[in-house]
N, C-alpha and C positions, 0 to 999 in steps of 0.2 A: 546276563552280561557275563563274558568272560573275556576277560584281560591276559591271561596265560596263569600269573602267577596269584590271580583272584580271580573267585566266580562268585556272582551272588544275584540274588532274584531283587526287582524292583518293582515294585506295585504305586502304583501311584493313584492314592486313595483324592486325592483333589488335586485342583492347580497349586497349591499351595504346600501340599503336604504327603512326604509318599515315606511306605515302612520298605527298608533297606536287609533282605538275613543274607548273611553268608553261607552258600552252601560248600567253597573252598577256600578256605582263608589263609593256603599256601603259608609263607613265612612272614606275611603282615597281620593276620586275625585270627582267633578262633571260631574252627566251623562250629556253626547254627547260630552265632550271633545275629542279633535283629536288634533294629531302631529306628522307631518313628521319629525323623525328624520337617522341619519347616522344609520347603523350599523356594526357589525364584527361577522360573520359568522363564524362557525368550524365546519364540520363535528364531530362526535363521531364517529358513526361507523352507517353503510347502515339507514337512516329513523331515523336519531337522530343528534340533534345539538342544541351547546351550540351558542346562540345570545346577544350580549351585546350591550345595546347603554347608552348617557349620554341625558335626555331631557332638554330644554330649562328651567326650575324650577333647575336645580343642582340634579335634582333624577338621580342615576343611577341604571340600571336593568337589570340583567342575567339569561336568560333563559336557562334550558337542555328541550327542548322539543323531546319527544320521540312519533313520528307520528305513530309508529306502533302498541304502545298501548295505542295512544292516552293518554297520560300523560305527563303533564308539572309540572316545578319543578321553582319555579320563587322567585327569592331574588332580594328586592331591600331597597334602603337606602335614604333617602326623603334630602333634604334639611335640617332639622331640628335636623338630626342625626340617626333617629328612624329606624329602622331595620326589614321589613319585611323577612319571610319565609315562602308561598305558595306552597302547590300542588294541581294541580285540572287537568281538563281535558282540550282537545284540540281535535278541527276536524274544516275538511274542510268546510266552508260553500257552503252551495248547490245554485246556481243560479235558 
């Protein structure tokens, strides 16, 4: 995923549960940060889904990730109140 001013890898180890690392965490994170959090999954419709989870900081963050044209759409709200609005790109990582 990259957003411009965040990049980070998303594995999604169940429907329920996926590990989050930063590998730029620009002026919101430190790079190499990682954390397994819960999530809730929704379809939208074929190759599109909205994913939300809460991480262990109080940040909450909702994705509409659109796999098919690779574009994500990413709001989140920090602990401290402050309110991001992202979009950037998304694809699969190659092994």
């Amino acid at each position: 995923m990259d957003v411009g001013v965040l990049k980070t890898e998303l594995f999604f180890e169940t429907d329920e549960s996926m590990v989050f690392t930063v590998i730029d965490g620009g002026s919101l994170t430190k790079d190499g940060y990682s954390e397994r959090v819960e999530i809730t999954i929704a379809e939208v419709r074929a190759q599109v889904y909205m994913i939300a989870w809460k991480e262990i900081s109080g940040a909450t963050v909702t994705h509409v990730e659109d796999h098919k044209k690779g574009i994500i759409y990413s709001n989140a709200t920090l602990p401290d109140g402050s309110f991001y609005t992202m979009k950037g790109t998304i694809s699969p990582v190659q092994d």
